[in-house]
N, C-alpha and C positions, 0 to 999 in steps of 0.2 A: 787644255786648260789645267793650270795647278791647282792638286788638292788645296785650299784652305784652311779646310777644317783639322790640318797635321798639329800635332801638340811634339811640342818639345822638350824633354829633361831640362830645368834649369837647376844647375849646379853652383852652388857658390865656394871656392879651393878658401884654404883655411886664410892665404892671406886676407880673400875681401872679407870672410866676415869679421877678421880682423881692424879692417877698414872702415868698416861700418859699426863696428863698437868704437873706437876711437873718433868717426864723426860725431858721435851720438854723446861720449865724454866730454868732446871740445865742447859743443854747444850748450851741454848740461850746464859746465862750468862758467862759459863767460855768454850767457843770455841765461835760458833756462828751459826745465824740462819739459815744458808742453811743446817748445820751438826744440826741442831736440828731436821729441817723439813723430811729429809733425813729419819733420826731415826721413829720418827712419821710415814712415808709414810710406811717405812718397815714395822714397827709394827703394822700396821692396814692389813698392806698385809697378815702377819700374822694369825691376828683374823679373817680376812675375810677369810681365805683358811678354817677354821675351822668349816665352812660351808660345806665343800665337806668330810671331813673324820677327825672327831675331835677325833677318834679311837685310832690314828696314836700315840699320845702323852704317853710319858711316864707315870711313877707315881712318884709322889716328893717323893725323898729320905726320908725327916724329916716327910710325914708322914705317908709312910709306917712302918717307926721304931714305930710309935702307931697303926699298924694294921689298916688302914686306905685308904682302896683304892675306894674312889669312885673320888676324885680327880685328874686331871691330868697336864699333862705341855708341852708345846711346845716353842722353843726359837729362838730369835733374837737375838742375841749372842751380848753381857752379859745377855740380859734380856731375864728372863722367865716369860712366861703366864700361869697362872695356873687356871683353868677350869674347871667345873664339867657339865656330859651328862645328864638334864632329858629329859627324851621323845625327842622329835624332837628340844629342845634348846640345846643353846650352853651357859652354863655364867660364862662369866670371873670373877673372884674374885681378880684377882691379880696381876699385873704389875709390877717385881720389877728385877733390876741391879743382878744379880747372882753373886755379887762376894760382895752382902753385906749381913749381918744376914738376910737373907729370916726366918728363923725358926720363929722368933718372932713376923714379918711381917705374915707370914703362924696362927701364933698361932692366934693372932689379929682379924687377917682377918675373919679365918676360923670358927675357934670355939670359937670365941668371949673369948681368956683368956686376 
């Protein structure tokens, strides 16, 4: 039976927390700061859960279609976190609205195109 109780590094690379000030801009400016902060809180609730079982996450569609699974994702709906496990880290790569071109955000991000 697997350890449970394992904890993970969770890491966030300079882009997401990049990501995550600019979610937290957009919504400042066109709604307002309590719905930005709101957003932010969840989304860190998020990253921080991915310390107890970063497993759990899917595999991003766009990069399975390149045979690509060491990547994964978990969401706060619209936004996905995308992630990859080494060893006992956890590191975000990628913060972004699912309901805009992730692919090319993915590409960017990921594999440097």
């Amino acid at each position: 039976m697997a350890d449970t109780s394992a904890k993970f590094e969770v890491l966030l690379t300079e882009g997401a927390e990049q990501d995550l000030e600019a979610i937290h801009d957009y919504i400042s400016e066109f709604d307002c700061v309590g719905n930005a902060n709101y957003v932010l809180n969840e989304l860190m609730d998020v990253v921080d859960s991915l310390s107890k079982s970063p497993e759990r996450g899917s595999y991003p569609k766009e990069l399975v279609g390149l045979g690509i699974k060491e990547y994964r994702q978990t969401f706060f709906k619209p936004y996905r976190v995308v992630y990859r496990v080494i060893g006992n880290q956890v590191i975000i790569y990628l913060i972004a609205d699912g309901r805009r071109d992730t692919q090319s955000a993915l590409a960017r991000r990921l594999l440097g195109a």
